[in-house]
N, CA and C atoms as an extended XYZ file, in Angstrom:
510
Properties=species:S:1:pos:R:3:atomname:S:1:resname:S:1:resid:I:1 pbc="F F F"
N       -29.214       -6.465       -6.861 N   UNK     1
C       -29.271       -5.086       -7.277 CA  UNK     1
C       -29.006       -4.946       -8.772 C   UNK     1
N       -27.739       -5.640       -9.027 N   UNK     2
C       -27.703       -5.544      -10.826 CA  UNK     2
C       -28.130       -6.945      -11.835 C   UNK     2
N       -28.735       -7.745      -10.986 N   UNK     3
C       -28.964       -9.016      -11.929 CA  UNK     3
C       -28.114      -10.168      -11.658 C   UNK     3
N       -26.672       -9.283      -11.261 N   UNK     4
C       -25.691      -10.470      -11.704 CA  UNK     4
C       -25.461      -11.605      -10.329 C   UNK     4
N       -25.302      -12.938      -11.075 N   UNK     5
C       -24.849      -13.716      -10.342 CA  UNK     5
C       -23.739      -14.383       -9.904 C   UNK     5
N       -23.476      -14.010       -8.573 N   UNK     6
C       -22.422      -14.746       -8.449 CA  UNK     6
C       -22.000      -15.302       -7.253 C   UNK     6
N       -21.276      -16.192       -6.849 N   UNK     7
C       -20.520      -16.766       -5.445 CA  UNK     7
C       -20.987      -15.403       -4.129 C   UNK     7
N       -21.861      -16.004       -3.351 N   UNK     8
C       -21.580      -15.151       -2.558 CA  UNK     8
C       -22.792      -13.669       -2.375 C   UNK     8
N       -24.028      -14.194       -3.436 N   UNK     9
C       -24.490      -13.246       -3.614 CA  UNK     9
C       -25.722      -13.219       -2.464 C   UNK     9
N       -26.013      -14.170       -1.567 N   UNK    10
C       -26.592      -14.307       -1.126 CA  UNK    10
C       -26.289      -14.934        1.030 C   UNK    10
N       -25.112      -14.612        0.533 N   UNK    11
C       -24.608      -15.489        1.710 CA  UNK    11
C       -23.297      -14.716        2.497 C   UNK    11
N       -22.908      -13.876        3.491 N   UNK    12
C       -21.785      -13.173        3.460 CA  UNK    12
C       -20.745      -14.321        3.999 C   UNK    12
N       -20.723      -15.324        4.461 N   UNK    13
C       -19.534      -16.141        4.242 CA  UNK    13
C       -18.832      -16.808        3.237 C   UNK    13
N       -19.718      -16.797        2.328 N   UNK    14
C       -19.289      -17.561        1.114 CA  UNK    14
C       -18.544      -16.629        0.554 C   UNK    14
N       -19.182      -14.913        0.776 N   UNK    15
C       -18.493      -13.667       -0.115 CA  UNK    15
C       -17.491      -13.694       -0.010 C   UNK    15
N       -17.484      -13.949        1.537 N   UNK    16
C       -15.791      -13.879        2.577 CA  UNK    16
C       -14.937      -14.730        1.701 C   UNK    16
N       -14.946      -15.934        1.980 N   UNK    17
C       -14.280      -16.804        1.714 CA  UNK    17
C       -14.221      -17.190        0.223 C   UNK    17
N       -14.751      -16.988       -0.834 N   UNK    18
C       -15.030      -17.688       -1.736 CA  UNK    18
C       -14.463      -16.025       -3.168 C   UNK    18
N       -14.762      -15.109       -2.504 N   UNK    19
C       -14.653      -13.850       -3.281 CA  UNK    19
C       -13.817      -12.592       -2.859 C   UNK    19
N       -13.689      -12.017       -1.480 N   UNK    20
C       -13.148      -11.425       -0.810 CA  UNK    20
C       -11.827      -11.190       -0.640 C   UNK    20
N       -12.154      -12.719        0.408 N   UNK    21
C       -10.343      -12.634        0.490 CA  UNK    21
C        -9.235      -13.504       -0.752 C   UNK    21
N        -9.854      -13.948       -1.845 N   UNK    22
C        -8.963      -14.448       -2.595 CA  UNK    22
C        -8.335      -12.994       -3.429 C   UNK    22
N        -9.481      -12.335       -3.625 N   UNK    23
C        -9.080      -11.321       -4.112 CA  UNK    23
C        -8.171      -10.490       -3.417 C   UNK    23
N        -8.029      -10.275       -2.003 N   UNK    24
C        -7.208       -9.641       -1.162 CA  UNK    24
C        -5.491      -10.317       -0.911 C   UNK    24
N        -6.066      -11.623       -1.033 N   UNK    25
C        -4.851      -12.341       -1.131 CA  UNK    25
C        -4.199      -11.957       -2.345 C   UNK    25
N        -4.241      -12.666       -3.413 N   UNK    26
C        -4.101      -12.437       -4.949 CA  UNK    26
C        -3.304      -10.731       -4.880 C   UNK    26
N        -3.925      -10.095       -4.214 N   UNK    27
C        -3.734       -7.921       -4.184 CA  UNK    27
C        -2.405       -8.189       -3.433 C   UNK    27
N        -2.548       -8.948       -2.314 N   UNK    28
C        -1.197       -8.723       -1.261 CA  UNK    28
C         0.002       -9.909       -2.027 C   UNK    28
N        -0.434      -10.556       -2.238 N   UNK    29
C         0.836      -11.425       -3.504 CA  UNK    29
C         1.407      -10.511       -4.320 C   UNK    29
N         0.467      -10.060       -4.788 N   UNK    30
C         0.880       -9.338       -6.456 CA  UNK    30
C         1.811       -8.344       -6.330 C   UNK    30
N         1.416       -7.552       -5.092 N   UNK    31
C         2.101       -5.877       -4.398 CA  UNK    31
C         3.508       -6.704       -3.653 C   UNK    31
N         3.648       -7.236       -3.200 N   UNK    32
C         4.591       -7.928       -2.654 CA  UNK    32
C         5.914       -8.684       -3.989 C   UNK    32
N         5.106       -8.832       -5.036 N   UNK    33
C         6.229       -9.378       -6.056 CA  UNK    33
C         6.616       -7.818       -6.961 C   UNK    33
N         5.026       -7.308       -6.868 N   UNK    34
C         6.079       -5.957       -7.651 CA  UNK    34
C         7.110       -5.127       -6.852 C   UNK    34
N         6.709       -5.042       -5.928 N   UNK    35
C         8.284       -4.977       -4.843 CA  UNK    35
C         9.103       -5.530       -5.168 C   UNK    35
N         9.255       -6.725       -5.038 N   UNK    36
C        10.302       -7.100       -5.204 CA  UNK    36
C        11.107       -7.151       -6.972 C   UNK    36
N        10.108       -7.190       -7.680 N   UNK    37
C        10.945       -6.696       -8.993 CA  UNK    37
C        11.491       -5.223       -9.294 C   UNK    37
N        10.431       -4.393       -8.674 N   UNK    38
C        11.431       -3.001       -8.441 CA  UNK    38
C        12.512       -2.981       -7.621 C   UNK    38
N        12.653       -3.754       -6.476 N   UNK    39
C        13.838       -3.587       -6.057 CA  UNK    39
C        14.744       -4.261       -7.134 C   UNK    39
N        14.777       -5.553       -7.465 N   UNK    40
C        15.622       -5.983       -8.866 CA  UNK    40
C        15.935       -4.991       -9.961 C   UNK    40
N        15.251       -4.045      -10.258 N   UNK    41
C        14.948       -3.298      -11.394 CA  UNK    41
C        16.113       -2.329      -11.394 C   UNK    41
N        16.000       -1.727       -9.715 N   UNK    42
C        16.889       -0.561       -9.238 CA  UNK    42
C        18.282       -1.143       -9.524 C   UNK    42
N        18.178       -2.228       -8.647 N   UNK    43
C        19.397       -2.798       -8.478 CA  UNK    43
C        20.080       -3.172      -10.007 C   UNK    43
N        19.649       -2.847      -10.981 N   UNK    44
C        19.917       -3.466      -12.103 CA  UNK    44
C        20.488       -2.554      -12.851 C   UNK    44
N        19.958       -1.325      -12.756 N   UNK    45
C        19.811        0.199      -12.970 CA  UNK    45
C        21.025        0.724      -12.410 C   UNK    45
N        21.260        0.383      -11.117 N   UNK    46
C        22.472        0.792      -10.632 CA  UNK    46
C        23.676        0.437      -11.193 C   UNK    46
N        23.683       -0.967      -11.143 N   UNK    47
C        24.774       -1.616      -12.032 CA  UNK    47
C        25.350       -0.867      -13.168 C   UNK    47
N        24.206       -0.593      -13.719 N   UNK    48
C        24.421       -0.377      -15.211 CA  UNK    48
C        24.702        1.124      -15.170 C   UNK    48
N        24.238        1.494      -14.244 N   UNK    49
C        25.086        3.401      -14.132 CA  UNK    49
C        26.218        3.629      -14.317 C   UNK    49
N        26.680        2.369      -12.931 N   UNK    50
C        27.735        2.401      -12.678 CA  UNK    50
C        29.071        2.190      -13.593 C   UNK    50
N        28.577        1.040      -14.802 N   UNK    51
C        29.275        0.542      -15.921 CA  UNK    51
C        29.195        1.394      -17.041 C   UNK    51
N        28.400        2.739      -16.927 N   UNK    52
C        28.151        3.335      -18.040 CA  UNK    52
C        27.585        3.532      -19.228 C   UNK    52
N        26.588        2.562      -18.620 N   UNK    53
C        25.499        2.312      -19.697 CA  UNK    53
C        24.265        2.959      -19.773 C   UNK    53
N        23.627        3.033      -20.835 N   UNK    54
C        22.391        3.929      -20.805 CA  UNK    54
C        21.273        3.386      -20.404 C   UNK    54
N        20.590        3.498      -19.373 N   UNK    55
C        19.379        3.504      -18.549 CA  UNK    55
C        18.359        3.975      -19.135 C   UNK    55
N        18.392        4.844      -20.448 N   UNK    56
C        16.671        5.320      -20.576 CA  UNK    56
C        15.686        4.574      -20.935 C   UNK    56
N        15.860        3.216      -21.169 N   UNK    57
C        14.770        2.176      -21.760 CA  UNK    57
C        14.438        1.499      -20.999 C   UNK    57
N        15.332        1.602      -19.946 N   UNK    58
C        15.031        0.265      -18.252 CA  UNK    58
C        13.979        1.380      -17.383 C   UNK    58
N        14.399        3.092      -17.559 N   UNK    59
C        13.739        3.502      -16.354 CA  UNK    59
C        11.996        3.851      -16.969 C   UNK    59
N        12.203        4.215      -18.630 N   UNK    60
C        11.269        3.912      -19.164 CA  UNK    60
C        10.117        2.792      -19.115 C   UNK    60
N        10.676        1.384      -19.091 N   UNK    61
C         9.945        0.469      -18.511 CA  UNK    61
C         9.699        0.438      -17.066 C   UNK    61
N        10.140        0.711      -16.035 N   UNK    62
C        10.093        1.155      -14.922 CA  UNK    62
C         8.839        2.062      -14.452 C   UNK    62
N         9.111        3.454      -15.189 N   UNK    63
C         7.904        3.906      -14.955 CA  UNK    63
C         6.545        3.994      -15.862 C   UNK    63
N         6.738        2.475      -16.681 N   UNK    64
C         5.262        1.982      -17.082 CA  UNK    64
C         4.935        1.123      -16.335 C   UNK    64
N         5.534        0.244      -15.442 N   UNK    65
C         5.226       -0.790      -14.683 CA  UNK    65
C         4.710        0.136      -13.734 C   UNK    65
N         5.411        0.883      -13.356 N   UNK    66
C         4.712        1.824      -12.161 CA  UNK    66
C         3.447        2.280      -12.337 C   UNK    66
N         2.974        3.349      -13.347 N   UNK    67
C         2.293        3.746      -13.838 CA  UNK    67
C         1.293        2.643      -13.505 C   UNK    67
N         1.066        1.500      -14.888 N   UNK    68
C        -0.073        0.488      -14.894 CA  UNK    68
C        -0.089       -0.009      -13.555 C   UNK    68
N         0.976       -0.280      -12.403 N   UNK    69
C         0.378       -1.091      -11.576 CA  UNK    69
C        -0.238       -0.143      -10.223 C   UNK    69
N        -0.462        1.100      -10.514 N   UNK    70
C        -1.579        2.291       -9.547 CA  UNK    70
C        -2.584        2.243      -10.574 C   UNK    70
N        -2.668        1.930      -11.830 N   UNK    71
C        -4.014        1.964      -12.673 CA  UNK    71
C        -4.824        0.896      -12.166 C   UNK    71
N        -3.771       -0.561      -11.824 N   UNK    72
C        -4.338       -1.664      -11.624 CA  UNK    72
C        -4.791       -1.624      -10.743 C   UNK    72
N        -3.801       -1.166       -9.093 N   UNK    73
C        -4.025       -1.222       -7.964 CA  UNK    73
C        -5.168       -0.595       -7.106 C   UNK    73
N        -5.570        0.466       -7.751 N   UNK    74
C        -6.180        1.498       -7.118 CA  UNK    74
C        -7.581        1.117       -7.246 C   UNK    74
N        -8.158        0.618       -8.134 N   UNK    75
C        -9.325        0.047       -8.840 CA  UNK    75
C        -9.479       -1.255       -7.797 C   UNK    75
N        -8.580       -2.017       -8.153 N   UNK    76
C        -8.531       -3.093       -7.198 CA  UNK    76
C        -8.788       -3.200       -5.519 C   UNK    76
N        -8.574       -2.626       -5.281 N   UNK    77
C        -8.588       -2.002       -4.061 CA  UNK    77
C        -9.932       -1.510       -3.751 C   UNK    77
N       -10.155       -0.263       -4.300 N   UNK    78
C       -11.680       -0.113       -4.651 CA  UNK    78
C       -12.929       -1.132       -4.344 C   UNK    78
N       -12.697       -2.253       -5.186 N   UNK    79
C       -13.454       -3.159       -5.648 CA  UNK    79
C       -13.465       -4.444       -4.533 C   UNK    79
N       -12.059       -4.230       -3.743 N   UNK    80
C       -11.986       -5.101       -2.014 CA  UNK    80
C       -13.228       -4.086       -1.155 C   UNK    80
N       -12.853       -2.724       -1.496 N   UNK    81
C       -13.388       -2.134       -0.358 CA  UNK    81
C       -15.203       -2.400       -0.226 C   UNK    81
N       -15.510       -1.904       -1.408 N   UNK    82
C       -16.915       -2.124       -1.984 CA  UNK    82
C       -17.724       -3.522       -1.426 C   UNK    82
N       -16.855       -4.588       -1.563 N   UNK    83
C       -16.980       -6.326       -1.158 CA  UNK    83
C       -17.381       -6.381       -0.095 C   UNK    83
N       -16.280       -5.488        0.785 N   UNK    84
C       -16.271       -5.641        2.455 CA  UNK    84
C       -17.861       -4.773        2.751 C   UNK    84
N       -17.838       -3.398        2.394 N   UNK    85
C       -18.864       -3.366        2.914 CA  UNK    85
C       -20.310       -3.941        2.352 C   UNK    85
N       -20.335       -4.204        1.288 N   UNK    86
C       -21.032       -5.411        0.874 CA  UNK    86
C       -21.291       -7.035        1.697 C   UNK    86
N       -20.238       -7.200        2.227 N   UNK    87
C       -20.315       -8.421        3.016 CA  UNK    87
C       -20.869       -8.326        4.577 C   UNK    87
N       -20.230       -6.873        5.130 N   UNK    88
C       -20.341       -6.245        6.237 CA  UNK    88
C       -22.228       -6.286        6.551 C   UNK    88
N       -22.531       -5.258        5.576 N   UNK    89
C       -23.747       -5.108        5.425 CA  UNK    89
C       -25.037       -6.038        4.947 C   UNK    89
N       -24.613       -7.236        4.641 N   UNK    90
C       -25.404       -8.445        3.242 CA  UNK    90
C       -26.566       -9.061        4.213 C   UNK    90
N       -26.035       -9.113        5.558 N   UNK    91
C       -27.195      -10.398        6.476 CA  UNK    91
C       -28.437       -9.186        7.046 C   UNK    91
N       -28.208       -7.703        7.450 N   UNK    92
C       -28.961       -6.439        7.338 CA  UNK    92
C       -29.615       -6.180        6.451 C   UNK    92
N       -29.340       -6.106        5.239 N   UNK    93
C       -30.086       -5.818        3.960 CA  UNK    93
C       -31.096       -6.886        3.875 C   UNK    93
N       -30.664       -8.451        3.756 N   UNK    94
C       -31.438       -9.414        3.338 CA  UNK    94
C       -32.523       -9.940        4.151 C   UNK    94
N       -32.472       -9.390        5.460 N   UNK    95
C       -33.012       -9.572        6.665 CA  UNK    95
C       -34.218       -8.563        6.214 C   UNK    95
N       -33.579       -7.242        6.624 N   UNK    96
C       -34.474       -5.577        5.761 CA  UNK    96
C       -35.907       -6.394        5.028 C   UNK    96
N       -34.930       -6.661        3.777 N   UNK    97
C       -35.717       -7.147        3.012 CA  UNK    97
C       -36.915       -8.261        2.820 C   UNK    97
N       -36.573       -9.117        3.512 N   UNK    98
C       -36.949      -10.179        4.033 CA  UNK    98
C       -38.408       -9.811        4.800 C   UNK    98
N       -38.327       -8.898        5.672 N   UNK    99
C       -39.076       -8.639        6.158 CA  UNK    99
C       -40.044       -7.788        5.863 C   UNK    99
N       -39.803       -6.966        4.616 N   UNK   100
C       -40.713       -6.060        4.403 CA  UNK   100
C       -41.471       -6.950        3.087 C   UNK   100
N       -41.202       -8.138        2.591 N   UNK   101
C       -42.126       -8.297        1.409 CA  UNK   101
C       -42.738       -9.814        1.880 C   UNK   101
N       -42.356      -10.120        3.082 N   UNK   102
C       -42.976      -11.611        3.551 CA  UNK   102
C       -44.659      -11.719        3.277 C   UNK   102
N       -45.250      -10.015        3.895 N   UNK   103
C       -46.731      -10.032        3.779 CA  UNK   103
C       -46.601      -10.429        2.547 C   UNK   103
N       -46.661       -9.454        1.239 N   UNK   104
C       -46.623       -9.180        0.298 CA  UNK   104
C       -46.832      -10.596       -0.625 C   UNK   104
N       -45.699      -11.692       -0.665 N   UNK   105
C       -46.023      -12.936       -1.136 CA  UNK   105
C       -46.256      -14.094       -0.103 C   UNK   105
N       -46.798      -13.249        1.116 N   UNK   106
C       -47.501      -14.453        2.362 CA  UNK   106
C       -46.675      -15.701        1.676 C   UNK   106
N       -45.550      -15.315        2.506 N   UNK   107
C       -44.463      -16.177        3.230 CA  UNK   107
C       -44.127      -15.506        4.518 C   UNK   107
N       -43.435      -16.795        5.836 N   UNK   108
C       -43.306      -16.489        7.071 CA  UNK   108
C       -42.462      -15.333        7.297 C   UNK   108
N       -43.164      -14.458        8.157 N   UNK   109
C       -42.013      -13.378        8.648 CA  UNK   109
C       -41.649      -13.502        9.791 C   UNK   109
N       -40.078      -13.192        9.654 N   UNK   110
C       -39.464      -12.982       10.707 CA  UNK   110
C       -39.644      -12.581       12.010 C   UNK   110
N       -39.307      -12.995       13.464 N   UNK   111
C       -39.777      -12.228       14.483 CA  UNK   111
C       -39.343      -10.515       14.131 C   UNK   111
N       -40.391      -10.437       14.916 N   UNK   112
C       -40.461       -8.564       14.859 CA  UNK   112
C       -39.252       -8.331       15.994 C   UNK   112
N       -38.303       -8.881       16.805 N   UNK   113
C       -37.721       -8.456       17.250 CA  UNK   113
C       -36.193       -8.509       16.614 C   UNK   113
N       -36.298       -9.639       15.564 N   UNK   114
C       -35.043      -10.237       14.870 CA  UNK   114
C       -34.853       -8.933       13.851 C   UNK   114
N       -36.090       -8.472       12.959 N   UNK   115
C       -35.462       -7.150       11.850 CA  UNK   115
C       -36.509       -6.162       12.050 C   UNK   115
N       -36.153       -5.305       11.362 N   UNK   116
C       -37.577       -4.581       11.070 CA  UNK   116
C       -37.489       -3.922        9.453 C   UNK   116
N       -38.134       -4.044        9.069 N   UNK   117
C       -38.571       -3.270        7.513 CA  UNK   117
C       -37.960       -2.445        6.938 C   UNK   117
N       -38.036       -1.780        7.758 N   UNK   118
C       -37.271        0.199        7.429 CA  UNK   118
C       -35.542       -0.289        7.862 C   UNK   118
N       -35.201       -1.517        8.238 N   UNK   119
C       -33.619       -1.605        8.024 CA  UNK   119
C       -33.084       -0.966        7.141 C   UNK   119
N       -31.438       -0.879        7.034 N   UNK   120
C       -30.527       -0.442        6.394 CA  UNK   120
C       -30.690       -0.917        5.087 C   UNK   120
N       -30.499       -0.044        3.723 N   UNK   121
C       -30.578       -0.647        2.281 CA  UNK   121
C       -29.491       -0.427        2.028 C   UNK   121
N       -29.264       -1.517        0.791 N   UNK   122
C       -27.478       -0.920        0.185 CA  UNK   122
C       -27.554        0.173       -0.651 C   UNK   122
N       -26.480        1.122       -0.214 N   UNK   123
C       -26.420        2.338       -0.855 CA  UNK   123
C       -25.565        1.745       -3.038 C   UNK   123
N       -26.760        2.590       -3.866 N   UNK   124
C       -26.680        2.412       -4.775 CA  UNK   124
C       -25.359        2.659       -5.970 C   UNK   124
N       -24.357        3.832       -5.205 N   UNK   125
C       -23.495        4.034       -5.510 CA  UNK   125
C       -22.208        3.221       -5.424 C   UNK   125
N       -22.039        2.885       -4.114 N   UNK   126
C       -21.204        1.387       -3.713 CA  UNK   126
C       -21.001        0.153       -4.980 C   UNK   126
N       -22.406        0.390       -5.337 N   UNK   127
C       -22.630       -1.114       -6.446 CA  UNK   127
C       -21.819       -0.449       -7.979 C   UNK   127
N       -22.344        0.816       -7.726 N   UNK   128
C       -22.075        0.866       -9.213 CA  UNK   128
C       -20.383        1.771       -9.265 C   UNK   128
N       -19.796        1.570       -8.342 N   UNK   129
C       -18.222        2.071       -8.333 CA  UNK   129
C       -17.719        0.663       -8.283 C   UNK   129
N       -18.200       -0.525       -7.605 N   UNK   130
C       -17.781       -1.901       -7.775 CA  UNK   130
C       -17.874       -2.422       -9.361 C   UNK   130
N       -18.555       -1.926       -9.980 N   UNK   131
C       -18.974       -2.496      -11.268 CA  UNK   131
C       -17.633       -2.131      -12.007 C   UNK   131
N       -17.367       -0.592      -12.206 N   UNK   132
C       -17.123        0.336      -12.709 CA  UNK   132
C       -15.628       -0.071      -12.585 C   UNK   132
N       -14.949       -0.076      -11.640 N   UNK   133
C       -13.770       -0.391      -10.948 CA  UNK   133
C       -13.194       -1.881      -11.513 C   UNK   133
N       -14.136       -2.859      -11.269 N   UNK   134
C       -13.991       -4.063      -11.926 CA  UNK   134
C       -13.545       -3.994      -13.577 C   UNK   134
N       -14.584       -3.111      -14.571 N   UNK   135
C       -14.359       -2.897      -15.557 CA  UNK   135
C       -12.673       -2.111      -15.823 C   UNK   135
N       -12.610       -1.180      -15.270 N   UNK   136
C       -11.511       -0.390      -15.631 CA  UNK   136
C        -9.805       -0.912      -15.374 C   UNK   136
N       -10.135       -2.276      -14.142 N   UNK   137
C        -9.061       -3.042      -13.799 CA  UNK   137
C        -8.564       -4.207      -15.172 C   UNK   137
N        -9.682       -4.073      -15.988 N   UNK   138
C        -9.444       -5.135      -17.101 CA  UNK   138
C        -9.341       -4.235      -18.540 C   UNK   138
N        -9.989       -2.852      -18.223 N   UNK   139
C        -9.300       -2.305      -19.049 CA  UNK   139
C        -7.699       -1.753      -19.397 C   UNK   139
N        -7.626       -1.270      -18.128 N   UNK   140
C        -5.861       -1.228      -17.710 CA  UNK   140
C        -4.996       -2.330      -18.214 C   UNK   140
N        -5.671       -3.688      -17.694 N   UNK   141
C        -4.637       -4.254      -18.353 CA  UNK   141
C        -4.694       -4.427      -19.868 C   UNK   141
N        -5.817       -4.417      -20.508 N   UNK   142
C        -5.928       -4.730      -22.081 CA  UNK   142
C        -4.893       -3.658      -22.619 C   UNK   142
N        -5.052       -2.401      -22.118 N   UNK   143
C        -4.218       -1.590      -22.934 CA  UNK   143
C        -2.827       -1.893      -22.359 C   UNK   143
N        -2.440       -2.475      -21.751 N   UNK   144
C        -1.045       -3.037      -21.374 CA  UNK   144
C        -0.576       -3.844      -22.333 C   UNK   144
N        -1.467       -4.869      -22.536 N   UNK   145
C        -1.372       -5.759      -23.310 CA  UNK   145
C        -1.425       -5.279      -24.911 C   UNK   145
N        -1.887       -4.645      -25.349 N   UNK   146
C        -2.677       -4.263      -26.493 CA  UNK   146
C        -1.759       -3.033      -26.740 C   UNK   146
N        -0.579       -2.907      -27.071 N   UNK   147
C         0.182       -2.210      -27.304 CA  UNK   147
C         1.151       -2.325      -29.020 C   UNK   147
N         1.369       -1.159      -29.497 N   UNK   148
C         1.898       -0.966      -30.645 CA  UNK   148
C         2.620       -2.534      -31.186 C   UNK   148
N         3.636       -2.876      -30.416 N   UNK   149
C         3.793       -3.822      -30.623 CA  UNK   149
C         3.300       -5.278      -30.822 C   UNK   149
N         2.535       -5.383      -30.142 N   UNK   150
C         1.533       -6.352      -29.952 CA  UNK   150
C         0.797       -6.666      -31.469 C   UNK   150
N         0.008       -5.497      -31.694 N   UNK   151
C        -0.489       -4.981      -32.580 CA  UNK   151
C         0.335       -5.305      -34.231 C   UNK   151
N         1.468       -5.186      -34.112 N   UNK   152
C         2.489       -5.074      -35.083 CA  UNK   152
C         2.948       -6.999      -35.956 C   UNK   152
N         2.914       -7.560      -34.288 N   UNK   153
C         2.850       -8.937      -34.322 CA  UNK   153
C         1.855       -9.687      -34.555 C   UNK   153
N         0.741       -9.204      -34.217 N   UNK   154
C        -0.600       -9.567      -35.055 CA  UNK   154
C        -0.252      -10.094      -36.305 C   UNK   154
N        -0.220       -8.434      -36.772 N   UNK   155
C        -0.520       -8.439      -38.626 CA  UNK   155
C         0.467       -9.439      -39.157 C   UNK   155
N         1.683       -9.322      -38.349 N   UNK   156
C         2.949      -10.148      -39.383 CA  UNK   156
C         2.325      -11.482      -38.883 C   UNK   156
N         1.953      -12.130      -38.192 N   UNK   157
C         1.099      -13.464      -37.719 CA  UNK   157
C         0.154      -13.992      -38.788 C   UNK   157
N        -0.605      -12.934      -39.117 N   UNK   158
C        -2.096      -12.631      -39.757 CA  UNK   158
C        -1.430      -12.676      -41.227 C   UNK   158
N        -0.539      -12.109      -41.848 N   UNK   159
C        -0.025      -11.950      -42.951 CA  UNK   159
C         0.650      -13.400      -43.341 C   UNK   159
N         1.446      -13.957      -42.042 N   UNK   160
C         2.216      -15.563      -42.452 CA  UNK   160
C         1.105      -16.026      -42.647 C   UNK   160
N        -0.022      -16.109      -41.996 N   UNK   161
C        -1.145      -17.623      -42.186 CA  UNK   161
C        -1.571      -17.574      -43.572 C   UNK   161
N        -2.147      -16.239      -43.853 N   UNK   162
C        -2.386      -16.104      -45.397 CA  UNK   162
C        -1.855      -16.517      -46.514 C   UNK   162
N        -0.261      -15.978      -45.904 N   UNK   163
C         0.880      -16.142      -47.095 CA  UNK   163
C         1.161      -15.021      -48.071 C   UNK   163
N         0.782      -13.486      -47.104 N   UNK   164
C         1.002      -12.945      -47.583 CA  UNK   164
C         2.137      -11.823      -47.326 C   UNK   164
N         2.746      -10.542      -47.736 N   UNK   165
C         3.778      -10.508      -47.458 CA  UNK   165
C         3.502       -8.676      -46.946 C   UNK   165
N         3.453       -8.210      -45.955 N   UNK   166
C         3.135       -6.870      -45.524 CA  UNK   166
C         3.335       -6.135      -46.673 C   UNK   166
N         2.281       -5.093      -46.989 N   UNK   167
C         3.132       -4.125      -47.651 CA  UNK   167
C         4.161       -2.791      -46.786 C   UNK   167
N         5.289       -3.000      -48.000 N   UNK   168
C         6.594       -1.445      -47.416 CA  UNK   168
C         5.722       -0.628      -47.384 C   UNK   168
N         6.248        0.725      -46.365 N   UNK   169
C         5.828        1.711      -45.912 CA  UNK   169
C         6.537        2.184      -47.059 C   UNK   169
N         5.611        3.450      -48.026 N   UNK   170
C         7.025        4.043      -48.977 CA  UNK   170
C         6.890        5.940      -48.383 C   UNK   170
């Protein structure tokens, strides 16, 4: 549908196994450790209530981890769902297909009882919320990554190799 190639594009077990569920795995790892660092987080938070210390930079980080990881998650998720019915649907479509252009470049067609022509097509929207979703999961994180600071460490990086020396803000 979009050109692209990849594991699985032709085969729904390979999708399964090879694209699917690593990705589902990888989703249920990941959700499972950020659990468990929010519970650390709280627990850390508490402590430090308790001792009288100021919390606004822990809950601050807190609810950026939160934040980015429903930016991450939600997309992600998305992009399982899209797979599945992609995989669900892949041996229907290719069959569909299969059968309606066999005349066409007289190659063997299928028994007429195995598909028929007018089968199920993949709906065009599916593909392009998978695309879309994919993209925005790597955008999320760039801007995670790609933050003031980040940014800041660059230049002073960029400035040592040169040998040169930032200019003061006046």
């Amino acid at each position: 549908m979009s050109g692209v190639c990849y594991v699985g594009v032709f085969n729904a077990q390979t999708l399964t196994e090879f694209v699917l569920a690593p990705l589902a795995i990888y989703l249920a790892l990941g959700t499972l450790f950020l659990l468990a660092g929010f519970v650390a987080l709280f627990r850390i938070r508490t402590v430090m209530k308790h001792d009288g210390t100021k919390t606004d930079k822990l809950e601050r980080l807190m609810l950026r981890i939160g934040v980015f990881s429903v930016l991450y998650m939600v997309p992600a998720i998305l992009v399982i769902a899209c797979l599945a019915y992609e995989q669900h649907y892949l041996d229907q479509w290719l069959a569909s297909w299969h059968a309606k252009v066999c005349t066409h470049y007289r190659i063997p067609c299928p028994p007429l009882h195995w598909t028929q022509s007018n089968g199920p097509r993949p709906e065009f929207a599916v593909f392009m919320v998978k695309y879309l979703m994919a993209l925005i999961v790597g955008i999320t994180s760039s801007v995670w990554v790609w933050s003031s600071k980040t940014l800041q460490s660059w230049t002073r990086f960029l400035h040592r190799i040169r040998g040169t020396r930032p200019q003061a803000y006046v």
